[in-house]
C-alpha positions as CSV (number, residue, x, y, z in Angstrom):
1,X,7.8,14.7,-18.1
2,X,7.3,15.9,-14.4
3,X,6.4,13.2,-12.1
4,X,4.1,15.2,-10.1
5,X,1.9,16.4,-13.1
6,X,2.0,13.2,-14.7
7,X,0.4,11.7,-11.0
8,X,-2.2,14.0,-10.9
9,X,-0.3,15.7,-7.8
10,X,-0.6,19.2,-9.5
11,X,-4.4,19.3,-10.2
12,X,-5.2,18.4,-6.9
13,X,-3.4,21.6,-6.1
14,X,-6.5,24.3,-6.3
15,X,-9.1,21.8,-6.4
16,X,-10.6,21.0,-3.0
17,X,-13.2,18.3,-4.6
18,X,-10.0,16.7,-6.1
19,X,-8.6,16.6,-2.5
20,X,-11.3,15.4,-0.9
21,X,-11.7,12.8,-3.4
22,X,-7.6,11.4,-2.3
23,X,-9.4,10.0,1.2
24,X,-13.1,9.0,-0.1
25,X,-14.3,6.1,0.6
26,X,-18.2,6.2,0.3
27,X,-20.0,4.2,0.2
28,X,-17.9,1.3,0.6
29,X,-17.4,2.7,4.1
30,X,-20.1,4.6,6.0
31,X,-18.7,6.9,9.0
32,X,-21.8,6.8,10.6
33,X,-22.0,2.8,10.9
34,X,-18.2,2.1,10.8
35,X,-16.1,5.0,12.2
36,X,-13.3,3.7,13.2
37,X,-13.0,1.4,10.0
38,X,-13.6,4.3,7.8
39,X,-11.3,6.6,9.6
40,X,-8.3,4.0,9.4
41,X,-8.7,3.6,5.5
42,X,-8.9,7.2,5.2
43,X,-5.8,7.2,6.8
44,X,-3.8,4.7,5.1
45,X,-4.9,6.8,1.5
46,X,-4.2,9.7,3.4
47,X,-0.3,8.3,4.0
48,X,-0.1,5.9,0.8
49,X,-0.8,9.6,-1.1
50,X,1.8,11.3,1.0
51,X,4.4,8.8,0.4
52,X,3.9,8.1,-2.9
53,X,2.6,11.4,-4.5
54,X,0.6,9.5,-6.8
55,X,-3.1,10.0,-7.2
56,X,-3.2,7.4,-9.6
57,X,-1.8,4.6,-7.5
58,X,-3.8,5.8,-4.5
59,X,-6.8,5.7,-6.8
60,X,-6.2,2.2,-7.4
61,X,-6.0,1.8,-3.4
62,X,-9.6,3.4,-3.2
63,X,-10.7,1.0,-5.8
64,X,-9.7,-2.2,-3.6
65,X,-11.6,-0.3,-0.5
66,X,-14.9,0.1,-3.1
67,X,-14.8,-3.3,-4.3
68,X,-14.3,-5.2,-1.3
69,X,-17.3,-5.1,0.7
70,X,-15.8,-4.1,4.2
71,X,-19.7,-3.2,5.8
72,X,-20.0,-7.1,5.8
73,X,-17.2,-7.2,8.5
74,X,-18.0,-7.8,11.9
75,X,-18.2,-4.8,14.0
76,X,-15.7,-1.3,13.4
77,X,-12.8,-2.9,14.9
78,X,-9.9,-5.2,13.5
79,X,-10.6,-8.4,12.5
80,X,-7.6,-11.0,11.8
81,X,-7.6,-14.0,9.3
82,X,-9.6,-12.6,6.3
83,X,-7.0,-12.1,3.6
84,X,-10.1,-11.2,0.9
85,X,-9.4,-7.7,2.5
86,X,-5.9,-7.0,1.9
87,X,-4.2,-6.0,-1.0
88,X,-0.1,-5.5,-1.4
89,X,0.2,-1.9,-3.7
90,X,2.8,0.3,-3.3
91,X,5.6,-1.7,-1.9
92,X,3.1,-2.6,1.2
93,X,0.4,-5.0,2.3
94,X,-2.9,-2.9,3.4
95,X,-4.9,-5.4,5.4
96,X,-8.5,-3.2,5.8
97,X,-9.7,-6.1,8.0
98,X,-6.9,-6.0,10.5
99,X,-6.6,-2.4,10.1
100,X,-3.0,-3.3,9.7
101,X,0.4,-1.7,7.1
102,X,3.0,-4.0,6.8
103,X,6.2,-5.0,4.1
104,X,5.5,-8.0,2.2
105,X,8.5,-10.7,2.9
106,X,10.5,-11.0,0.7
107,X,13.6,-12.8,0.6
108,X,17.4,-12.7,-0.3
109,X,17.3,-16.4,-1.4
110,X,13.7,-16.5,-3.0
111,X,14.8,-13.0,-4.7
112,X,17.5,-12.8,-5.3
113,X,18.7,-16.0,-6.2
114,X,22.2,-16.2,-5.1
115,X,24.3,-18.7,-6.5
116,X,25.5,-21.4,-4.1
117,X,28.8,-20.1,-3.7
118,X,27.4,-17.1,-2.6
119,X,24.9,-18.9,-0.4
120,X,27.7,-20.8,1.0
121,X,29.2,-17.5,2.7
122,X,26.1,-16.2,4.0
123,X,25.6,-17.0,7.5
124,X,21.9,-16.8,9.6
125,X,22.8,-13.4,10.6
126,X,23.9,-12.2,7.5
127,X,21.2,-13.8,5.8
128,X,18.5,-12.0,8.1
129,X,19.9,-8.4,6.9
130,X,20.0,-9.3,3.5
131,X,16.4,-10.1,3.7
132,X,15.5,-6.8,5.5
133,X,17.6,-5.4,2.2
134,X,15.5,-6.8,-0.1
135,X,12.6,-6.0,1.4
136,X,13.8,-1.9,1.6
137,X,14.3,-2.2,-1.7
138,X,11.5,-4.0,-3.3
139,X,9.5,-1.4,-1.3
140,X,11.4,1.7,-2.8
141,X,11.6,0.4,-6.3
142,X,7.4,-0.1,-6.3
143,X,7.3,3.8,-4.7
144,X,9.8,5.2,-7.1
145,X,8.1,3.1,-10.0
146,X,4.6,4.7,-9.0
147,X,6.0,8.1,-9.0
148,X,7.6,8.0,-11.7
149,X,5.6,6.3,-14.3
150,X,2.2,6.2,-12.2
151,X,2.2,2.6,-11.9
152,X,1.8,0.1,-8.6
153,X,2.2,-3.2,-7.8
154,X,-1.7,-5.2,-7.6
């Protein structure tokens, strides 16, 4: 099965609605009262769709923006400290409060669970890039799992 026509990539082709739909995020967010807020989430859908070409996991992006009351933040700009508005999907962590994309740590020794032999040979250095490693690839395997399959990490 194609990847892009199983994601919903190919009927948003020739459908403007359907394209317009990608980036919506009425009426959880309200340009008028919140511009700034509303134009940053538009753009992380905007550039989770792009690098994912998955409508279905950006759909499930959308759904965290409807269902986590962002009007009740103070003011349009970021806001630090209020994890109830971030969400980790697609291999990143979307913080709507901050207004901030980031990789979610993960670690060589948490995730990989080397042995202690191998731990043993692993300097700090070392150990740093490995953890950058793992964190490429637990990024790449949730984006090539959502593309492939139309599923995302939650």
């Amino acid at each position: 099965m194609n990847a892009l026509s199983s994601s919903g990539v190919s009927d948003l082709r020739n459908d403007c609605a359907a394209q317009a739909r990608v980036v919506d995020v009425s009426p959880a967010l309200d340009s008028q009262t919140n511009p700034d807020r509303t134009e940053w989430a538009q753009g992380a859908l905007l550039w989770s769709f792009v690098l994912s070409q998955n409508a279905s996991s950006v759909g499930k992006l959308r759904d965290f923006i409807s269902k986590a009351n962002l009007n009740t933040l103070p003011g349009d700009g970021p806001v630090t400290g209020l994890s109830e508005f971030s969400t980790t999907q697609l291999g990143f962590t979307f913080d709507f409060a901050a207004q901030t994309i980031s990789e979610p740590s993960v670690s060589f020794i948490t995730d990989g669970q080397p042995s202690s032999a191998q731990l043993a040979e692993v300097d700090s250095t070392a150990r740093a890039a490995l953890d950058r490693m793992y964190s490429f690839a637990s990024g790449t395997h949730s984006l090539s799992k959502s593309r492939s399959d139309g599923s995302a990490d939650t």
